[in-house]
N, C-alpha and C positions, 0 to 999 in steps of 0.2 A: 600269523595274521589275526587283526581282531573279529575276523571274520567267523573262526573258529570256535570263538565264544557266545556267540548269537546263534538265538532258535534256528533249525532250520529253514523256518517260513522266510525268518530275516535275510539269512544268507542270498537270497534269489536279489538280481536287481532290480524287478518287477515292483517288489513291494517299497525299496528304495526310493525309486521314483514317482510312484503313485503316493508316499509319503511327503514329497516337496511338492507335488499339487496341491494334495489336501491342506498343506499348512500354508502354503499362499493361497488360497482360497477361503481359509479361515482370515488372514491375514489382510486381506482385501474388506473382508464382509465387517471386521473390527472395527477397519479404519474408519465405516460411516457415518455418520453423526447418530446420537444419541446410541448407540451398539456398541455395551459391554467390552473391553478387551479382553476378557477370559473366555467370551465367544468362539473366538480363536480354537477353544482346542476341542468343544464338540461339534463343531461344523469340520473339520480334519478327520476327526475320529468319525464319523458320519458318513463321508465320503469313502474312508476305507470300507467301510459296512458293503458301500453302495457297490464298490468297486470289487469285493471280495462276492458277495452275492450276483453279480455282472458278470465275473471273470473276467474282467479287462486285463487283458496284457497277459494272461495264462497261454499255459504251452498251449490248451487244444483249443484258441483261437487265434493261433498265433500263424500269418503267412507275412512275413516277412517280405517287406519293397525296400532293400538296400537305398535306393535313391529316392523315395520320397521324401518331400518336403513340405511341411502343412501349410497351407496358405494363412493357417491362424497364428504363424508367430508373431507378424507386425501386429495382429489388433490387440496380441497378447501383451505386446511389448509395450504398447499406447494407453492399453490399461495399466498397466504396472505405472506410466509413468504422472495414470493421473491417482492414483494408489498414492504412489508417494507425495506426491505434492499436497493429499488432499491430510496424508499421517501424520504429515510435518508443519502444516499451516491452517491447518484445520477446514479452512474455506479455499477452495482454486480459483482464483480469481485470473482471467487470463490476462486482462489488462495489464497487471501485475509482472509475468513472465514476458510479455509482449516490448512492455516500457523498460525492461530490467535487459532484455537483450540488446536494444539499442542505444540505451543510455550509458550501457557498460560497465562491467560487474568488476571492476580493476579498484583493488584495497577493499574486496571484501571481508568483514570480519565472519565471527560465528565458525572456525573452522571446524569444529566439531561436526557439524553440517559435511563437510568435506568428506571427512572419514564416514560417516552414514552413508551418505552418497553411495560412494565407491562401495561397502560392505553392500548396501541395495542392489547394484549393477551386478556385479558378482552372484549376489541368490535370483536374479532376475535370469543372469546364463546360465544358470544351474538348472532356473524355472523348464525355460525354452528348450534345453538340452533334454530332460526327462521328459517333456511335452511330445517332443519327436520322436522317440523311443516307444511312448503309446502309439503312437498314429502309425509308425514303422513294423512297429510288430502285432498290433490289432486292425485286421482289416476292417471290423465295425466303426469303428472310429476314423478311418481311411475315407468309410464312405458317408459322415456325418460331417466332418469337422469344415469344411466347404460352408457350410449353413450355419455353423455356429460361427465360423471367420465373419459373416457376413452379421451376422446377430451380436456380435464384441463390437462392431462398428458401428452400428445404429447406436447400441446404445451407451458407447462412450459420453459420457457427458464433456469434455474436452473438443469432439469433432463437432458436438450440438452447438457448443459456443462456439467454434469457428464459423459451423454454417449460418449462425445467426451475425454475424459480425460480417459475412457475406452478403448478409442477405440486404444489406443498407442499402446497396448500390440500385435496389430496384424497389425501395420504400417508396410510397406514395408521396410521404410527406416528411421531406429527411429535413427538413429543417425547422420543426417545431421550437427544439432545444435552444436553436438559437434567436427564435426570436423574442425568446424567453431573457434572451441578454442585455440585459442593461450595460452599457459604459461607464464602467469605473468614475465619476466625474464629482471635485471637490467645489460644491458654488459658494461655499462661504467658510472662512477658517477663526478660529479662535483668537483674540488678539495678544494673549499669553499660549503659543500652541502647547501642550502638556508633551512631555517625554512617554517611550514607551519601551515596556519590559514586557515582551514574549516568551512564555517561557513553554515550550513542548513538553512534557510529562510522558518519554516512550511508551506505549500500548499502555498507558494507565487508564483504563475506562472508568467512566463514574458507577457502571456496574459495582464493582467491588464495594461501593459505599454500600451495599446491604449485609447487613452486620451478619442476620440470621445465616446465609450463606458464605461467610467472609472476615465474620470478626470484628476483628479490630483491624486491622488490615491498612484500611480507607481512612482511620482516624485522622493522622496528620494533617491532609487536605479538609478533612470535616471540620478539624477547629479553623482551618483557614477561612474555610464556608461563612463561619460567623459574623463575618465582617466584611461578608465581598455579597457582589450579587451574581447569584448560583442557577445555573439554566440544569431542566433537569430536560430529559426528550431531545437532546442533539442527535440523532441518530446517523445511521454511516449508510451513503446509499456508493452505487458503484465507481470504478473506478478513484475514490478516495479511500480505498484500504489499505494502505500500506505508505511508510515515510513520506517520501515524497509527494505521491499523490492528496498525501492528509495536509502538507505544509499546503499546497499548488490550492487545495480545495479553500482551505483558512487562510490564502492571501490572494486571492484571485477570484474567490468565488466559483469556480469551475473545476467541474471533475478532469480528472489526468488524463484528457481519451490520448491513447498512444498516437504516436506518427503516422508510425503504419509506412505504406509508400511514399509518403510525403516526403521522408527522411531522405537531404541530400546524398548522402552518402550509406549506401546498406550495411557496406565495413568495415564504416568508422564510428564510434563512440555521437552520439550528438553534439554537433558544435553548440547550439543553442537549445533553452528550453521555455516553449510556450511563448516563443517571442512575438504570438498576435496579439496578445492582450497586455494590459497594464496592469498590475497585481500592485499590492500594500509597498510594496519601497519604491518602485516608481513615482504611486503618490506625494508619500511620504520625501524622495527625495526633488521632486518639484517644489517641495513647499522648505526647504535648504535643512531638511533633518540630517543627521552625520548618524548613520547606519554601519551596523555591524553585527557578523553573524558570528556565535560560538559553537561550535558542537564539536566530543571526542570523539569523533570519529573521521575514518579520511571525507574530505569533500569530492573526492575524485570519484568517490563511489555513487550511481545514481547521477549524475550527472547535478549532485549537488551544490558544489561549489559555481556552474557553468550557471545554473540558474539566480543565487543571488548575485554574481558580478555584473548579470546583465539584466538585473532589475532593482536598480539604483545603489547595492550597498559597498560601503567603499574598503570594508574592511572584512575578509572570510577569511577565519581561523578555524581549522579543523587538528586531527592527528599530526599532522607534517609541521605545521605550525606553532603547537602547542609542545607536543611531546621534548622538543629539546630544549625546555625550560621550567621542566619538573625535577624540583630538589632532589628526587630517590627513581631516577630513570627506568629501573625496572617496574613499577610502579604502574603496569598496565593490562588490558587485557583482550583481547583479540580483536575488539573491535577497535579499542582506542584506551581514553582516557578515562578514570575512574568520575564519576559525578562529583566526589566532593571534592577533586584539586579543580573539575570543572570549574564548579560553582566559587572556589577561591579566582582562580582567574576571570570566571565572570564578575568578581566583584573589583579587582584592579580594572578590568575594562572600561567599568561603568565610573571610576576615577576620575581614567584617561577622560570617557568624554563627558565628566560634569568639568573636569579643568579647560576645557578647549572653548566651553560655550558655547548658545545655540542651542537649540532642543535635538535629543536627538533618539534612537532607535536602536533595540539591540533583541535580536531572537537566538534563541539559544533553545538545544534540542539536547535532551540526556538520554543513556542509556542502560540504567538502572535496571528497569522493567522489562528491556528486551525478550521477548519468546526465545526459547523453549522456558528458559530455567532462570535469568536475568542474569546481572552481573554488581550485584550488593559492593558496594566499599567497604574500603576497614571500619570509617568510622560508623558503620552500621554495624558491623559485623560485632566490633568492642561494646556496640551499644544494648544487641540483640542475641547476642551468644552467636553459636556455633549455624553453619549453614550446611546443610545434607548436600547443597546442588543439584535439588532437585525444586523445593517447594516455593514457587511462582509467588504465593504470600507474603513471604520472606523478604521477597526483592519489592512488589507491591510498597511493602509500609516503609522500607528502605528510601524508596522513591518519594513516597511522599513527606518524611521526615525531612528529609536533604533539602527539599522545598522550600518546605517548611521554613528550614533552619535558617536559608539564604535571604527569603524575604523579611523575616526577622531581624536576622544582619544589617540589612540593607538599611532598613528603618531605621535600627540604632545608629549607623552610621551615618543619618540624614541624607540619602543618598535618593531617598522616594519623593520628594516633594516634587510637586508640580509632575508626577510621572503614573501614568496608567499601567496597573500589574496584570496580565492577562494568563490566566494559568488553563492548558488544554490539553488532552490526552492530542496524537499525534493521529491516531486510528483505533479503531481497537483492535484488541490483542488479537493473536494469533493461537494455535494449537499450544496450552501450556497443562500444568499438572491439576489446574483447574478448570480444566476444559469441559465436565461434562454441569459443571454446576451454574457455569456462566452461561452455556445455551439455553439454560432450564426455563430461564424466561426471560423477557425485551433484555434488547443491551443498549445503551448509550454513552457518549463519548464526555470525559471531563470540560465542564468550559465554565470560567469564575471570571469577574472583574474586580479588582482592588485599586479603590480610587479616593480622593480626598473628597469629591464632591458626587460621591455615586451610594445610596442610604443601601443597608445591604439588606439584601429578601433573597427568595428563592422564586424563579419562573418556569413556570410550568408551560412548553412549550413543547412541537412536535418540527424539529426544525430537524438544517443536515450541518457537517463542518461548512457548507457554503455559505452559513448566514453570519460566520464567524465576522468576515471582514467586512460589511456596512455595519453589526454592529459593534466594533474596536472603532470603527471613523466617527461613529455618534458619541458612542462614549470618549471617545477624544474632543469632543467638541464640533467637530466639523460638519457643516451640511451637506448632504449628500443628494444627487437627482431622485427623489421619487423613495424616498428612505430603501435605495437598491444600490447592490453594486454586482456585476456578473450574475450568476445567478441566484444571487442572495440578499436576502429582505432582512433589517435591524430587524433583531429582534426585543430590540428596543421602544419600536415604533407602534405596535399593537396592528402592524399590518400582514395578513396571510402572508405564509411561506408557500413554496413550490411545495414542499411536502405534503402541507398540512391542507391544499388544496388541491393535489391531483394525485398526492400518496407517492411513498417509493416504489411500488412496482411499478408505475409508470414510469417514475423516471428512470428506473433501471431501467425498462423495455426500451424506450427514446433513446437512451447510449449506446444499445445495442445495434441499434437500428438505423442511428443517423450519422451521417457525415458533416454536415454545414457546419456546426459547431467545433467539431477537430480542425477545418481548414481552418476555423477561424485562429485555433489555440495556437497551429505550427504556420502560419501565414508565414512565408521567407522561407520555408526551408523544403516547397516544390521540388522537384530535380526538375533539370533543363529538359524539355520537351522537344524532341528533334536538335538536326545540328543548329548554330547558329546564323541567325538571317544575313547574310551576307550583306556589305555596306551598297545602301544607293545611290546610282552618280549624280552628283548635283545638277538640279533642273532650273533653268531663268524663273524665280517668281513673276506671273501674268498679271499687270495690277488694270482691275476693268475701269472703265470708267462708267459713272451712271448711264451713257447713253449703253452701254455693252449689256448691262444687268436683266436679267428675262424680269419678268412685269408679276407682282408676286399675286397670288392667289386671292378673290377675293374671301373677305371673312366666312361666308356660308358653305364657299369650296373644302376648308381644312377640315379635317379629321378632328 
């Protein structure tokens, strides 16, 4: 056995076990923001110290409770699982996990993510199993671990943001957020309305544009900068950190608050998404635009596809759609479709509807840049030599090239005129291999306008994705109520944003806190409160005559 070949000391299970503590303990303290991952191994190594000078778990403190069981395996297991989420995404946004269980996780890509998972689950039983084993054969830990169960629970930061997500229901003033909302409302439209091209830019943040930390990276979009006008201060406040929520945010104005209860159905997928409000294609298709969404990956996922069918667009092409009309069908990669056969069928698209006529709409979302590592194409790949699979820059200048390349196309191919180019990261990134340079200071999200009649500069603003959508309707031409639309102010119009006048910790705290605004988002999708009212028998209508009518109050009587 290989047992035979290790020190004595090693041979004991004692030290075994108190060695998967220490390294998930090191492993937890890593995961934090701004902390080393090579911390890992003197925070383990530390722990043994502590543990070998303690005697924990040695013969002469050892009495033995066959049947005990630590009451701290669940807080242990709560930690582990905001450990991971926090190792793998960098930020836990609960919103995120919340909206993702009921939306429904069906045609996830990222399997790679799968197998992590599972290897996690497995050293987390391994955690718990050696955890019991101290508490079972050291009775000083028998008679602590009660107060440390209770102390993992306090200060899980996972159970703080559920109690504060609780704590709405007895807010003083839970509808602040919403009266902060403007309705979406078009009072005057252009007499030639302009076309419009959305193009998503996966977790591309304008961050990366800082060369000193980044390079060249960012270049691609920087020569596009040139000529467009460039907002610098979009920042990302809650619940718009992630796909969905970032589209929901930049067409709607409104952060993604989840369902929650509201959700008719607990164990089904969402039939609908945010069907209280009017977001950009409902506008859009009142005023008779011919709308369509591209993105390589499934629509099924996130309940993407469910949300533009039922916010006016008449064409959603996702994986399921695309993929069986690529030349070289293996030609793909777990999430979907590579950017640049994308971006070739987004340019037959845009064919389709200059030949149909009528102005019309097309947002289209890539996933180049995708967290952890992206997913670079060939034609990057030919272009930029070889990829490690590892370095997030890589896929970064990939991303923006591809861009690049298509709005370039597009133009050659006359295909721009008369059409608004809107280029925006989607959120920003996630835990990638550039993650500790990116916290190192402000982040903000990409967002550029290319227009025939828009002179290009750069604006210096403190705004969120919320303000994206009044200002796309301005720069389209159209007038808007109050230069607002949901909770976002042009920032076009020189008029305060929610940000820049009550800041994102507020508004962060407000989300946290309030409800009026979520009913407003999932209006329709209540569940049926009690049975149904059973029908009333039909009663004679009583029709009075003036002389029947009581004699009405006079005017100093009323209230």
């Amino acid at each position: 056995m290989i047992s035979r070949f290790l020190p004595p000391s090693l041979r004991q299970l004692r030290w075994w076990a108190l060695l998967v503590i220490g390294l998930w303990l090191g492993f937890a303290i890593a995961a934090l923001p701004h902390v080393p991952p090579w911390s890992m191994v003197p925070v383990a190594a530390g722990w043994l110290l502590v543990a070998r000078w303690c005697g924990w778990g040695a013969r002469a403190h050892r009495r033995p409770a066959r049947r005990a069981w630590p009451w701290s395996l669940l807080p242990i297991a709560l930690w582990g699982l905001y450990v991971y989420l926090a190792n793998s995404f960098g930020i836990v946004d609960l919103g995120a996990v919340f909206f993702h269980l009921q939306a429904g996780m069906e045609a996830h890509g990222g399997g790679e993510r799968i197998v992590t998972a599972l290897l996690y689950t497995l050293s987390m039983i391994l955690l718990l199993a050696c955890f019991t084993w101290l508490v079972r054969m050291d009775h000083r830990w028998r008679r602590g671990e009660r107060l440390l169960a209770v102390a993992l629970l306090v200060t899980n930061p996972l159970l703080y943001g559920i109690g504060q997500r609780g704590a709405a229901i007895v807010t003083e003033d839970g509808a602040w957020l919403d009266r902060q909302y403007v309705e979406p409302v078009i009072l005057e439209a252009p007499g030639d309305p302009p076309n419009l091209l959305l193009l998503y830019l996966e977790s591309i943040e304008r961050t990366y544009a800082d060369k000193a930390r980044f390079g060249n990276a960012y270049a691609p979009l920087e020569d596009l900068g040139e000529r467009a006008v460039v907002f610098d201060g979009v920042r990302q406040v809650g619940n718009t950190g992630w796909t969905m929520a970032g589209m929901i945010a930049s067409q709607c104005g409104t952060p993604l608050m989840p369902a929650g209860l509201l959700h008719d159905s607990q164990f089904e997928p969402l039939g609908k998404v945010v069907p209280g409000v009017d977001c950009l294609g409902d506008l859009l298709d009142a005023r008779d635009y011919t709308l369509s969404y591209m993105g390589g990956a499934s629509t099924r996922f996130a309940g993407k596809g469910v949300f533009y069918r039922d916010h006016g667009f008449d064409r959603v092409l996702g994986r399921e759609e695309l993929e069986p009309r690529l030349e070289e069908p293996g030609y793909v990669n777990s999430w979907g479709l590579y950017d640049d056969t994308l971006y070739d069928f987004t340019v037959e698209e845009i064919h389709r509807l200059e030949r149909q006529g009528g102005p019309w709409g097309l947002v289209n979302l890539s996933i180049t840049g995708h967290a952890p590592n992206g997913y670079p194409a060939r034609d990057c790949r030919e272009r930029q030599g070889e990829f490690d699979g590892v370095d997030i820059l890589y896929s970064v200048e990939c991303s923006a090239w591809l861009v690049r390349r298509l709005v370039e196309r597009l133009e050659e191919e006359g295909l721009l005129e008369n059409t608004l180019v809107v280029i925006a990261s989607d959120h920003l990134t996630m835990r990638v291999s550039a993650w500790e340079e990116l916290i190192a200071g402000e982040r903000d999200n990409t967002f550029m306008l290319l227009g025939e009649h828009l002179e290009p500069h750069h604006e210096d603003v403190e705004a969120s994705t919320m303000d994206i959508l009044p200002t796309v309707l301005e720069a389209m031409g159209f007038v808007i109520d109050w230069h607002r639309a949901g909770l976002g102010v042009s920032l076009l119009s020189g008029e305060p944003t929610l940000v820049e006048e009550h800041g994102r910790e507020t508004l962060n705290a407000r989300m946290r806190e309030e409800t009026a605004l979520q009913e407003r988002l999932w209006e329709g999708l209540e569940p049926p409160q009690g049975p149904p009212t059973p029908p009333q028998p039909a009663v004679e209508q009583i029709v009075e005559t003036p002389g029947d009518q009581a004699p009405e109050a006079p005017p100093e009587a009323l209230p």
